[in-house]
N, C-alpha and C positions, 0 to 999 in steps of 0.2 A: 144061229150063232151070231151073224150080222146083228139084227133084230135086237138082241138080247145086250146085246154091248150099246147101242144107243138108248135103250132105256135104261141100263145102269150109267150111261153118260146124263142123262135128262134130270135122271135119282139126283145125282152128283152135283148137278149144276143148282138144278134149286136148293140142295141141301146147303150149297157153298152160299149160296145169295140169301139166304135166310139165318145164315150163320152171321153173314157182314150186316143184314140191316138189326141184325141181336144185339150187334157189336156198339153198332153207334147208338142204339140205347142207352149203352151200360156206361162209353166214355165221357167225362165230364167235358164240358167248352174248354178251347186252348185258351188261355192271358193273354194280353195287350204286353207287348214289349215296351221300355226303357226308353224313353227320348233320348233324340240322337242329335248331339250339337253340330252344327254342318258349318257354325263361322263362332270362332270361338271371340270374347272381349280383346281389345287391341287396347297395348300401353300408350300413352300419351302425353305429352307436354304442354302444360297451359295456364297461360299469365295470370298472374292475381290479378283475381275481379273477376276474370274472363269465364267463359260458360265451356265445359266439357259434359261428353254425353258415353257412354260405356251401351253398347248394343252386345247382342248371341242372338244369334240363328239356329233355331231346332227344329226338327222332324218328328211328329209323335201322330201314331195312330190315333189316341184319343187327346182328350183336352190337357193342358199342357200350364202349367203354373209357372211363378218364378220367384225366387227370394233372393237378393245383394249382397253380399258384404264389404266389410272394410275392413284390412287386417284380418280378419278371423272372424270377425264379430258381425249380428244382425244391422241390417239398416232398416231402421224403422220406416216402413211405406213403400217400402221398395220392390214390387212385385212387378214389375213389368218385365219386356223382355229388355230394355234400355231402362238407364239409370242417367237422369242428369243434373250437374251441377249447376247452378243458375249464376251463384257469385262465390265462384276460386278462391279460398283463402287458402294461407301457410298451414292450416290445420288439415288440409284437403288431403297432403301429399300420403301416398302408403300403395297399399295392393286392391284389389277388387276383385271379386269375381262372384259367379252367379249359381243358385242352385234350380236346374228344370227338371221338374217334378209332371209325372201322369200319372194314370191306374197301374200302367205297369211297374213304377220307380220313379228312383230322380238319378240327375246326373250331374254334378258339380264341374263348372268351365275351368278352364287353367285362369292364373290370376293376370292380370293386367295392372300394369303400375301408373301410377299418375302422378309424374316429377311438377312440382309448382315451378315456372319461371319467376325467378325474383330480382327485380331491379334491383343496382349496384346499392349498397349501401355504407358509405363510408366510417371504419368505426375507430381509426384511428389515426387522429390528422398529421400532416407534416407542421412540424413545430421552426419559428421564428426562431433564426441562428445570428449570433454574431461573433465574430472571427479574425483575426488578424491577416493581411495579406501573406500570401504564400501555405498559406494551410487549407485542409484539405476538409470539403464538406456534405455529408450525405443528409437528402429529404426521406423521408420512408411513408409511404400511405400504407394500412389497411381497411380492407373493404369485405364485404359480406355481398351476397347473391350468387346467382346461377352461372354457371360455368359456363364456357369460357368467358373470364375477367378481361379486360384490355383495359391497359395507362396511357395516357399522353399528357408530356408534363408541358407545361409554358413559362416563361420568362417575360416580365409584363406584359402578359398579354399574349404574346408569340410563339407559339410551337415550336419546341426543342427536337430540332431533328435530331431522329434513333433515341429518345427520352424516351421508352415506353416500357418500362420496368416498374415494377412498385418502388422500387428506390431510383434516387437519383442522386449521383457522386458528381463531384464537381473537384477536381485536382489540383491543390497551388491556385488557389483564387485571387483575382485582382479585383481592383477597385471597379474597375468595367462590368463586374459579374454581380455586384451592388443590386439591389432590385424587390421586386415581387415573383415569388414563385406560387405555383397551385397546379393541379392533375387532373385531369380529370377520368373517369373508371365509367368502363360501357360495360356491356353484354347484348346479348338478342334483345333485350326487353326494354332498354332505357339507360340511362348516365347521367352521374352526378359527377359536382364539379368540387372540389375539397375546398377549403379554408385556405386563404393567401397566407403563405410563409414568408417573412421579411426576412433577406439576408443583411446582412449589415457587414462591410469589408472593412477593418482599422486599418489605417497607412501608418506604421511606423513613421517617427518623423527622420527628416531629412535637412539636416541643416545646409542651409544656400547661400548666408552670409556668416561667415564667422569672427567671433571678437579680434580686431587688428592690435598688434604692441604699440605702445603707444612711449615717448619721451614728456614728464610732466616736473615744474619747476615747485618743489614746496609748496603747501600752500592752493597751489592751485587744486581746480575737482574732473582730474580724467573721468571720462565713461567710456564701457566697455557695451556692446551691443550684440546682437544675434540674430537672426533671422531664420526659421524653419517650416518646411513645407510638409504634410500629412493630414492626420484626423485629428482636429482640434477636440477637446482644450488640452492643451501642453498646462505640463509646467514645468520649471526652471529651478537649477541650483547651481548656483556661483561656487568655486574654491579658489583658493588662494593656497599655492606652494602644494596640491591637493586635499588640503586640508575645506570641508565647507566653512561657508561663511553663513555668521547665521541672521536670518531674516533677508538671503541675498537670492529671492526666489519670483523674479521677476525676467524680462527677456530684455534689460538694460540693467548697469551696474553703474553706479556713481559712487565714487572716492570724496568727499569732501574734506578740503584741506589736508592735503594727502600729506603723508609724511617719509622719512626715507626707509622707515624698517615697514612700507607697505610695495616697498620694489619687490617684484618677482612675478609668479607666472602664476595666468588667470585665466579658468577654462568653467565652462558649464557646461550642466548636464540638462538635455532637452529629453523630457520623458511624455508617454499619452498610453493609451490604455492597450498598445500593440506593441510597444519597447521602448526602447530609449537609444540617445546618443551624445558621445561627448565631443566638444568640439576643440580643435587642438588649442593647444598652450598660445596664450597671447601673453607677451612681458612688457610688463609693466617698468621705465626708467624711472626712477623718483633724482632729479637735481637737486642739491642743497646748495643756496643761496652762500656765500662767503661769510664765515663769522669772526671775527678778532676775540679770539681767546686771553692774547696777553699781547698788551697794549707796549708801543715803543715808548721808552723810558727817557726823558731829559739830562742831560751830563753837562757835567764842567770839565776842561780839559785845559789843558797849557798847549799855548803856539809848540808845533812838531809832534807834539804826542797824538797816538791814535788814536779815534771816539767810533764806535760800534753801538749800530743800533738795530734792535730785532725786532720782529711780529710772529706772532703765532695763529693761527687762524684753522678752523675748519670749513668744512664743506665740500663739494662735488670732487672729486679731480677730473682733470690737472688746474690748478693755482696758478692765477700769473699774478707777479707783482709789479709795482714802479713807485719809485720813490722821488717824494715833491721837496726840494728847496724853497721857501720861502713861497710857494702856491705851484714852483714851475716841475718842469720832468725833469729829473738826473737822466745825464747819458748813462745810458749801459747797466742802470741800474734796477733791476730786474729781478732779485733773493729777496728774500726771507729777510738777511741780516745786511743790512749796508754799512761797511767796513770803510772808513777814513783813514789814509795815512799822513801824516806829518801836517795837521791841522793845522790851518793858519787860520787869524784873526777874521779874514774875512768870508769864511765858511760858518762865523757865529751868526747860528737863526734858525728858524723853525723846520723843523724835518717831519714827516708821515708819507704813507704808504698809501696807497689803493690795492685792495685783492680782488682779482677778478676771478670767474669763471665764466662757465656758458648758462648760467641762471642768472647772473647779476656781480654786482660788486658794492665792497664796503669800503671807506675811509676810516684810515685810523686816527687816534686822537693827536693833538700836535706837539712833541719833543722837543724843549728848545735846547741847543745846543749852545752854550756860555766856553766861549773859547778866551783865557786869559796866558797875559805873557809870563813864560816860564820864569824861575824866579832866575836873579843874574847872579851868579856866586863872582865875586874877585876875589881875586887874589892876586900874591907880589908877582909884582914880574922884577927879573933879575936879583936884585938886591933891596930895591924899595926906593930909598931915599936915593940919591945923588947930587951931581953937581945940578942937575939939569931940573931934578926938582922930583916930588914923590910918585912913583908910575906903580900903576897895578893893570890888570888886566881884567877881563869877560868874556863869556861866550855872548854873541849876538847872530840872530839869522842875518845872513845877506840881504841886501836891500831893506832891511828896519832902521827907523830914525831912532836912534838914544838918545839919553839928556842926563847929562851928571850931576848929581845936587850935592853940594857938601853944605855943613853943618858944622857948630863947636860942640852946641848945648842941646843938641835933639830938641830946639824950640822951632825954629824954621829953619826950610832947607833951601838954601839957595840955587840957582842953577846956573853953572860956569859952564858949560860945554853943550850943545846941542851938533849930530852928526848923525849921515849914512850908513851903517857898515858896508862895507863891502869885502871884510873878510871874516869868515866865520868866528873870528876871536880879533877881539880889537886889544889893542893897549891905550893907553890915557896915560899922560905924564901932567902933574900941576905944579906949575911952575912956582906958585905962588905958595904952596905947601912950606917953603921954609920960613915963610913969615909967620908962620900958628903956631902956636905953642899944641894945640891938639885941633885936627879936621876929622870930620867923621863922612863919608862918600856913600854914594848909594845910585844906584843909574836905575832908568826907567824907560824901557823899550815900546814903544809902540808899535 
């Protein structure tokens, strides 16, 4: 029994072992497996110009190829297990990756990217401003290249602390802020400096002397003047009563031979390419000299009667007058019209005026004044005739010398009586009257 079981185990054994080396007759060889990437392409960043290299690491039982790409697309030459760029250009930039090939298969890497670093490129400048003071002014750069950008702006020359924005605002500008501006823009790779932007500050003007009022006599040439501080070049306009004056566009005004309808008020306007200002009212006095419109007039008058003499005159006020006897001053005489009362003989003679003001004075023409004695009426006194002989009477001023003349024949008059008055009406008696057949009298008062 034993026996019988180990030879049917012997049977068994070589049947099984003759069964297995049947087997591996029949089965064909196993394949080569798939290369196996162990260090896949890395992405990278790298300056134009500059050299980049793309590596993969595989594992392959048998021999092992490699093919590149870019984007998607073949690289012509590219079979290595590294891929390198010699000189970086902007065309460089995209994806990568590699395909490794054996007898078993291929395997395609994951992609690797390759950013190009590019120096800043400025594409659009800050532009030269100019501006009036008090206004408000922004620079603006743009630029082109790799990220992160950084600004720093300067002010001739000098770095604008906390300026590092692509813009630069500048608030209510003074003339101090005047200058050269420019930025300049980095990144990792390099920096460019921008184009100088000029600011230019206009100062409105500011007037620091203004036209004074001025007192001017006819005739004469006032000027009026100004003085203003700012951004030149001004210019000027005169008015008069606010009306302009024209061709008055200078920073001095001259009146020649001024006259009185040019009184009144005189102001300009100082302008420049930031504003304008006007400066207050300056008045103008025009005096007129004294003028004799109507001349005092010559009279004849009788001793007692009143003679009136007047001037009329233009020009400035107030008028003074004073009136000349014979070259000298009357007392108290000081109007327009000089009024004589009860003229005597010896006030005959030449009279005029002086009119003054505060510009000057004029003499008037000379008046002569013909003072004659009033005529003498007689008449009777009492009855006429008498014992005592013919009496008539007259008025005479006090203190005048008379002189009687009688006559027959109005051919000559003789003169019987020469006297004083001394009462306002004298009487005369002629004794000699009864000797005439007719007497004719007549008195003559000096």
């Amino acid at each position: 029994m034993r026996t019988k079981l180990r030879l049917n185990g012997r049977r068994l054994q070589h049947w099984a072992a003759g069964f297995l080396a049947f087997g591996l007759l029949l089965r064909p060889a196993a394949a080569s497996p798939a290369p196996i990437i162990t260090v896949q392409p890395v992405s990278q960043n790298a300056p134009l110009l500059g050299i980049v290299t793309f590596s993969v690491t595989a594992s392959s039982q048998t021999t092992m190829t490699y093919q590149w790409f870019k984007n998607g697309g073949t690289i012509g030459g590219a079979t290595s297990s590294s891929y390198t760029i010699l000189t970086v250009l902007g065309s460089d930039s995209g994806t990568y990756a590699v395909k490794v090939t054996n007898a078993g298969g291929s395997v395609m890497s994951s992609n690797a990217t390759l950013n190009i670093n590019l120096p800043p490129t400025i594409t659009t400048q800050p532009q030269r401003q100019a501006v009036a003071q008090g206004q408000n002014v922004s620079f603006y750069v743009a630029a082109t290249g790799s990220a992160p950008l950084s600004c720093q702006w300067y002010f001739n020359g000098l770095a604008i602390s906390g300026a590092t924005n692509a813009s630069l605002y500048l608030a209510s500008v003074q003339p101090a802020q005047a200058g050269d501006y420019s930025v300049v823009v980095a990144n990792n790779v390099g920096w460019v400096s921008s184009a100088v932007a000029g600011l230019t500050v206009y100062v409105p003007p500011l007037i620091v002397s203004a036209p004074v009022g001025q007192i001017a006599i006819q005739g004469q040439s006032p000027s009026f003047s100004v003085a203003a501080t700012g951004s030149a070049p001004f210019s000027y306009q005169w008015t008069f009563n606010g009306s302009a004056i024209p061709g008055a566009t200078a920073s001095s005004l001259t009146l020649a031979d001024v006259l009185p309808n040019q009184a009144g008020s005189y102001s300009v306007l100082v302008s420049n390419v930031a504003g304008s200002v006007k400066s207050p009212p300056a008045t103008l006095v025009v005096i007129a000299p004294p003028n004799i419109t109507t001349q005092p007039q010559a009279q004849s008058v009788a001793v007692g009667q009143p003679a009136y003499f007047s001037v009329a005159a233009s020009g400035s006020a107030p008028l003074s007058y004073q009136w000349n006897f014979n070259g000298a001053p009357l007392a108290g005489a000081t109007d327009s019209v000089l009024t004589l009362t009860n003229v005597e003989l010896a006030q005959a003679g030449s009279f005029n005026v002086v009119v003054t003001n505060s510009a000057g004075s004029v003499t008037s023409a000379v008046a002569t004044l013909t003072v004659t004695n009033a005529p003498v009426i007689l008449s009777l006194s009492g009855s006429g005739m008498s014992a005592n002989g013919f009496s008539f009477q007259f008025p005479v001023p006090i203190g005048h010398t008379y002189i009687i003349f009688v006559t027959a024949e109005f051919k000559a008059w003789t003169p019987i009586l020469t006297n004083i008055a001394t009462t306002a009406n004298v009487v005369v008696t002629d004794a000699d009257a009864a000797y005439h057949h007719k007497r004719f009298y007549r008195v003559a008062v000096q």
